[in-house]
C-alpha positions in Angstrom: 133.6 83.3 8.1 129.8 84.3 7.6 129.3 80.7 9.4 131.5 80.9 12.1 129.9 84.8 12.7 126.5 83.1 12.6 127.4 80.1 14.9 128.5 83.1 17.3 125.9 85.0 17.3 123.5 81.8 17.9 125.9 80.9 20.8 125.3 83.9 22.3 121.9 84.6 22.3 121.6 80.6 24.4 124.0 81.8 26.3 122.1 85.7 27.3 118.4 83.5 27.1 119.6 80.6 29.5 121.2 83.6 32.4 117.4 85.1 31.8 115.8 82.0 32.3 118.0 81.5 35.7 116.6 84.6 37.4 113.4 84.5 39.1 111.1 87.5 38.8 111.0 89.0 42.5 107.5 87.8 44.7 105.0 90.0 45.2 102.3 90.5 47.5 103.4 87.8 49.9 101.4 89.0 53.2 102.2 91.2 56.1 104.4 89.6 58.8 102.2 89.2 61.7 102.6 87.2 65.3 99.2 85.3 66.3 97.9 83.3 68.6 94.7 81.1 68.9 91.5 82.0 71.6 90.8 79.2 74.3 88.0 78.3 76.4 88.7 78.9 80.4 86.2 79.6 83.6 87.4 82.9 84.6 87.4 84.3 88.8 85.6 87.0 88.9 87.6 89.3 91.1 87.3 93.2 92.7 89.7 95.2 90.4 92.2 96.2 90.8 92.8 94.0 94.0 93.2 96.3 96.8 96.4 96.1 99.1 96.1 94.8 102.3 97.9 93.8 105.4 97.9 90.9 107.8 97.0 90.9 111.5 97.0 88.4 114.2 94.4 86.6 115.3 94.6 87.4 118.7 97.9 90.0 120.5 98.2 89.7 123.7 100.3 91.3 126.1 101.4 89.4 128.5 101.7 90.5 132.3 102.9 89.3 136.0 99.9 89.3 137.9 102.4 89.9 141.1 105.2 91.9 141.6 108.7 90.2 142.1 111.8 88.8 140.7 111.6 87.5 137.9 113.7 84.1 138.1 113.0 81.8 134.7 112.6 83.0 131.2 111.2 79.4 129.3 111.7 80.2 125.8 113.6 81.6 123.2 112.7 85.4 121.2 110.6 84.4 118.3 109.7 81.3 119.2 106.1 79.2 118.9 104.8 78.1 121.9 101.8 75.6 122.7 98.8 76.8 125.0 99.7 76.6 128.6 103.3 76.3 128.0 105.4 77.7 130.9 107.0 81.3 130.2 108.0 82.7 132.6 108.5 81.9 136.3 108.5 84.3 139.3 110.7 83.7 142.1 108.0 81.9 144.2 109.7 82.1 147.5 108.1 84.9 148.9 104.5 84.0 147.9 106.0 80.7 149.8 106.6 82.1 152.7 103.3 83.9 152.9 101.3 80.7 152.5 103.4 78.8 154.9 102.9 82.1 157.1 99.2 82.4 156.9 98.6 78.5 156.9 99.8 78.8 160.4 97.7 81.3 161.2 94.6 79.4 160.2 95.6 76.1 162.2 95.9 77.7 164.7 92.6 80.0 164.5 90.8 76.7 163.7 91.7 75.3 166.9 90.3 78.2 169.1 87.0 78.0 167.1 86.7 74.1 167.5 87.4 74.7 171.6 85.1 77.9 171.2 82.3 75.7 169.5 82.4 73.2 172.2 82.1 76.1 174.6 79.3 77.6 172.6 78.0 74.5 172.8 77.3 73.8 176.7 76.4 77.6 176.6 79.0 78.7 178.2 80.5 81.6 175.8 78.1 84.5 174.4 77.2 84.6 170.5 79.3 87.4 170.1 82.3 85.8 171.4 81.6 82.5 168.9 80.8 84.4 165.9 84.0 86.4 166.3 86.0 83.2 166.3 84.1 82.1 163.7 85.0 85.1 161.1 88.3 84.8 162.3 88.7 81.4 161.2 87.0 82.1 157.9 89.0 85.1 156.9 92.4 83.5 157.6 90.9 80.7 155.1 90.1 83.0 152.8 93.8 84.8 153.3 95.1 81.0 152.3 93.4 80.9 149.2 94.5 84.1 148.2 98.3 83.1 149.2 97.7 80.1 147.0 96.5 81.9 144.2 99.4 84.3 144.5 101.5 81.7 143.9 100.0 80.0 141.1 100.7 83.2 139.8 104.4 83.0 140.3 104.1 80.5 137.2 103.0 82.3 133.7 101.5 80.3 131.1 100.5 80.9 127.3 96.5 81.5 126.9 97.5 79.9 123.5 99.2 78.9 120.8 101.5 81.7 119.0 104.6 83.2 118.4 106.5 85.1 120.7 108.1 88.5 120.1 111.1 90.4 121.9 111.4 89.8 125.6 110.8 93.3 127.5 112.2 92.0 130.4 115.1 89.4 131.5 116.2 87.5 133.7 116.9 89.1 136.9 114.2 92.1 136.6 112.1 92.7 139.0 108.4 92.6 138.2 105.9 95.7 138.9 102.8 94.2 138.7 100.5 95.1 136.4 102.6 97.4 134.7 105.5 95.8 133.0 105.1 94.0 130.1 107.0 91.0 129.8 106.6 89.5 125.9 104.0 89.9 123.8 102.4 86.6 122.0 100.8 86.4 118.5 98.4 84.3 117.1 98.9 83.3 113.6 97.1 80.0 113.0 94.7 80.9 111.3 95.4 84.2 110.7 93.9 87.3 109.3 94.0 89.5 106.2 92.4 93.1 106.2 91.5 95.3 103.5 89.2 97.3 102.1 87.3 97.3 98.5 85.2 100.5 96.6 81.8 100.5 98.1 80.5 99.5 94.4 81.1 96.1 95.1 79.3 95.5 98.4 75.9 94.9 96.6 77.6 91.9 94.8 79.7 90.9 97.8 76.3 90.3 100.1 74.7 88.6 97.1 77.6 85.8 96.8 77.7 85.6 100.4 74.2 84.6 100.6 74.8 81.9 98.6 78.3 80.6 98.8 81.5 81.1 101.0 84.0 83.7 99.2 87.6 82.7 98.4 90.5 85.3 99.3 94.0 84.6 97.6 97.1 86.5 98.4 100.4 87.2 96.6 103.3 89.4 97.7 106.8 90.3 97.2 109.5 87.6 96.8 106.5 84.8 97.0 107.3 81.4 95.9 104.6 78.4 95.9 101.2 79.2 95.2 99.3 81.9 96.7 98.1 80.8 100.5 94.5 81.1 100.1 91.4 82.0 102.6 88.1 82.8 103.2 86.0 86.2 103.6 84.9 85.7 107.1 83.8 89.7 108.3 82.1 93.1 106.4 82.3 96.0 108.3 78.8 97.4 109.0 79.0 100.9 107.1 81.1 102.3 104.8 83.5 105.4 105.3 82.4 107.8 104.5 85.8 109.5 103.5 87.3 107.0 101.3 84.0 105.4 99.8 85.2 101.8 101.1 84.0 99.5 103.3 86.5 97.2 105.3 86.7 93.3 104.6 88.6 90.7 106.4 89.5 87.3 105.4 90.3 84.8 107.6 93.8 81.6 106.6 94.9 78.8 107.9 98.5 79.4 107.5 99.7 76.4 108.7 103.0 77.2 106.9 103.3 80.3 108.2 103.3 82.2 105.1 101.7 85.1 106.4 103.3 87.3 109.2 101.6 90.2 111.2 102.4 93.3 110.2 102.7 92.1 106.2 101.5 93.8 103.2 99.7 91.7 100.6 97.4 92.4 97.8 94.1 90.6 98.3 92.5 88.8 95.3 88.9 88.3 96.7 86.9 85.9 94.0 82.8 87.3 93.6 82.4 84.3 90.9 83.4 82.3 88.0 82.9 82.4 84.6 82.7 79.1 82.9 83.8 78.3 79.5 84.8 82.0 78.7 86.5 82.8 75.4 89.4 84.4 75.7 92.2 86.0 73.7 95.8 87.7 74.6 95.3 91.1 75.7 97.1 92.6 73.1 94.6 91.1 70.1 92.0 93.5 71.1 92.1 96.9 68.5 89.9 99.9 69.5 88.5 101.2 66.5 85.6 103.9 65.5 83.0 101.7 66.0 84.2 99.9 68.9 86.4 97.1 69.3 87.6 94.7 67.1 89.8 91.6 66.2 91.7 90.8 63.1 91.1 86.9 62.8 93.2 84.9 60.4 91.0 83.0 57.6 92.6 81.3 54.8 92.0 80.0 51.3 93.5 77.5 49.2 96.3 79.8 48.2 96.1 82.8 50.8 95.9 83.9 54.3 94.1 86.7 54.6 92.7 88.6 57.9 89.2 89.8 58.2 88.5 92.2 61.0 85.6 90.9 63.5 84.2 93.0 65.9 83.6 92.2 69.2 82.3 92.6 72.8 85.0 92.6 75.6 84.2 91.2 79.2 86.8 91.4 81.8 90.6 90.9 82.2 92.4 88.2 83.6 96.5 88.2 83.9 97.5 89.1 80.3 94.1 87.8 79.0 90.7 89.4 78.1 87.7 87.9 77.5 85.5 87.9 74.6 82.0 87.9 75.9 80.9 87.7 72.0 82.5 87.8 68.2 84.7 85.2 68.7 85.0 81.4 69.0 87.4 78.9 71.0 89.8 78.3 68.5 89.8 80.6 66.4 93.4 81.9 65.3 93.9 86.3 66.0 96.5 88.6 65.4 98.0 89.9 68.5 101.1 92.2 66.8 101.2 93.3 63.7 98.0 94.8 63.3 99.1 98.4 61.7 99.9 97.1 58.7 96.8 96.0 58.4 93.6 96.5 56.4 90.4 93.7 56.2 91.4 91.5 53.8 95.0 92.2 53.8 97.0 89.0 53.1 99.3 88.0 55.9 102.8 86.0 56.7 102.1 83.9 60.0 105.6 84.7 61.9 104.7 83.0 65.1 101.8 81.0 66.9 101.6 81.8 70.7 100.3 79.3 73.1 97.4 80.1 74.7 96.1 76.7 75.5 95.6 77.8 79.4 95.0 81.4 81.2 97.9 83.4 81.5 98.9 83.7 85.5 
């Protein structure tokens, strides 16, 4: 009995010291979860911030008129459309203006005659000076009534001074004409086009210093855009600034050949001063304000750790959802960019996620 009670007991205790050995002890200190993300090299616009809001104006409006009064007989176009330079809008019944001319032609055929007989007369000095030059000036101003009959008519045709778009017709088909009053369509010029808008009077010092030296890039984005933005040139600064608002008025001038832009719009303006080339850069969301400024926990490592030691840095400008470091930092370099109140220099820390940052956020 004493060695079955001891074979047992022996059993036992393999049996309690094999379950201990089964369990591991419970890790400690294994790091704070954090996300990173690693700091790239990128040249950098230098743009007004924030970009001001601005709209888009035609090139040139015009209204357009009937330079004579009369039925209007031919509408050549459709609402909306794009018509070429001297394209044929609208046409004026003619027949009156017609009429006239044939009238007047008449008139100077016939005056012509009694000034060629009257010559011949004045001639062989048999008519006074006053009787010839009064045939004379009558001849003259029934030419001069001809050419004015014929201009009239030419205005019976209305062309466009140039390309554009055309808006709503005023009047139809059928309407009779009060000239110079009525207006009949009104064209727009939108290639190129325009883009106004204003920037804080801070930035005109840098504005005429770029422009001295290089043309200035405009870019523009708005609702519901797709593509890339259409993109144009600073072509006008106001003279002074107001007064009221501490702005001065800028206005940048686009091809549009894909008519992108449309009078009337609302767009913010991105006006690029420079670039920076090379610039380090980091998510937005790395950067920690602390007492003595800010700072960046970067992620070092060891042959059994990582560990985060807290850099401090200087902070240039924003781009997108980037920020650059102007110095502290190198290209490469791997920074926390969520996690960061759990953490202390030093602190060890669990990498949860790497972003990409390989290119500027847009």
């Amino acid at each position: 009995m004493k060695k079955i009670l001891t074979i047992s007991m022996l059993a036992l205790a393999v049996m309690v010291f094999a379950g201990g050995c089964s369990k591991k002890p419970a890790p400690t200190n294994v790091g704070a979860p954090v996300l990173v993300a690693k700091s790239f090299a990128t040249n950098v616009p230098v743009q007004i911030q924030p970009q001001p809001v601005g709209h888009v104006m035609a090139l040139s409006s015009v209204a357009i008129h009937s330079q004579i009064q009369g039925l209007l007989q031919t509408v050549h176009f459709k609402e909306g459309a794009e018509v070429k330079s001297n394209d044929l809008l609208f046409t004026i019944d003619p027949r009156p203006a017609q009429a006239t001319l044939a009238h007047d032609k008449a008139q100077l055929e016939n005056a012509q005659v009694q000034f060629d007989r009257e010559q011949k007369l004045f001639d062989e000095k048999l008519v006074s000076q006053d009787e010839y030059d009064t045939n004379k000036a009558n001849r003259d101003t029934l030419a001069a009534t001809v050419e004015s009959d014929e201009l009239n008519l030419s205005y019976t045709e209305i062309r466009a001074p140039f390309d554009g778009v055309t808006g709503a017709l005023e009047k139809h088909e059928g309407d009779v004409v009060k000239s110079p009053d009525d207006t009949l369509v009104t064209l727009n010029q939108i290639h190129p086009i325009y883009v106004q808008f204003s920037a804080p009077e801070r930035y005109l010092p840098e504005i005429q210093k770029q422009m001295a030296g290089h043309t200035l890039k405009v870019s523009t984005s708005f609702e519901n855009m797709t593509g890339e933005p259409p993109e144009g040139e600073l072509t006008f600064v106001d003279n002074s600034v107001d007064p009221s608002t501490g702005t001065i008025q800028l206005r940048a001038t686009f091809p549009n050949e894909d008519s992108e832009l449309w009078p009337g719009q609302f767009v913010r303006a991105d006006l690029t001063l420079s670039e920076l080339t090379n610039a380090i850069a980091v998510p937005s969301q790395a950067v920690q304000n602390g007492q003595n400024g800010q700072f960046i926990y970067v992620v070092k490592s060891n042959t059994t750790n990582q560990f985060v030691e807290q850099r401090p840095v200087t902070i240039g400008i924003g781009f997108g959802s980037n920020t650059v470091i102007e110095k502290g930092l190198n290209a490469g370099e791997t920074v926390v960019t969520d996690g960061q109140l759990r953490l202390t220099p030093k602190a060890k820390v669990k990498i949860a996620q790497t972003g990409n940052t390989n290119s500027p956020a847009k």
